[in-house]
N, C-alpha and C positions, 0 to 999 in steps of 0.2 A: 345462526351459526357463523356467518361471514363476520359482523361484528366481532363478533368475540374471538377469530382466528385473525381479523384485520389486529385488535387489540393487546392480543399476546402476540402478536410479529413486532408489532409498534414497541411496547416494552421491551423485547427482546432487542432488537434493533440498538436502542438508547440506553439500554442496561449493561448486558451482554456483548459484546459486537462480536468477540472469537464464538460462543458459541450460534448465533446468530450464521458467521460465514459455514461453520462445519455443518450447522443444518441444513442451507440452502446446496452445500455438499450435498451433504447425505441424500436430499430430496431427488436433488438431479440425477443423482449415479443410481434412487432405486430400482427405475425400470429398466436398467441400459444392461444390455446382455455382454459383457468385458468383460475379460479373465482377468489375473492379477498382474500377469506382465504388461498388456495396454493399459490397466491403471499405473503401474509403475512406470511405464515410458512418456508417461502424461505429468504424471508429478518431477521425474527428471527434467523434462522439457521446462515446464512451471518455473523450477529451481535456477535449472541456466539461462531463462528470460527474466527471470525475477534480479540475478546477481547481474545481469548484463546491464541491464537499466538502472542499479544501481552505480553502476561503474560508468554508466556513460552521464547519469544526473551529476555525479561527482566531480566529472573532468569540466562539465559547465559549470562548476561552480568555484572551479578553482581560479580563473581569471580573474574575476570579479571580486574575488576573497584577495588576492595579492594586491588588487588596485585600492582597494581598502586600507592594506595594511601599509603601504608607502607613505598614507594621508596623514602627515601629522596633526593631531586635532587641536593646539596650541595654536599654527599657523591657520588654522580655517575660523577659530575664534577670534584670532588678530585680525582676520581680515574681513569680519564678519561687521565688528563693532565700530 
């Protein structure tokens, strides 16, 4: 029995991935005794850690994206060759 629930997680995993994460959802939250507002103040939370890190991944990448685009890539082949 472990084989063949190791095998369809395996599949699942490499096939699927959205439903793969909502299952391991699903699994976790079966036994948990929470109403729908702490599930809702959890997925809130999720949301505003989720957009915050994409907003702070963002701000690191913008320095490095400007320093790129100064680089003329005619003068880095001239000076290449």
């Amino acid at each position: 029995m472990h084989a063949v629930a190791s095998a369809m997680l395996s599949e699942t995993i490499y096939i699927k991935p959205r439903l793969a994460m909502g299952a391991l959802i699903a699994v976790s939250m079966r036994d948990a005794d929470v109403g729908v507002g702490t599930v809702t103040r959890h997925a809130a939370l999720l949301l505003g850690y989720g957009t915050t890190m994409v907003g702070v991944c963002a701000l690191a990448c913008i320095g490095p994206l400007l320093r790129i685009f100064r680089v003329e890539p005619t003068d880095v082949l001239r000076d290449d060759g």
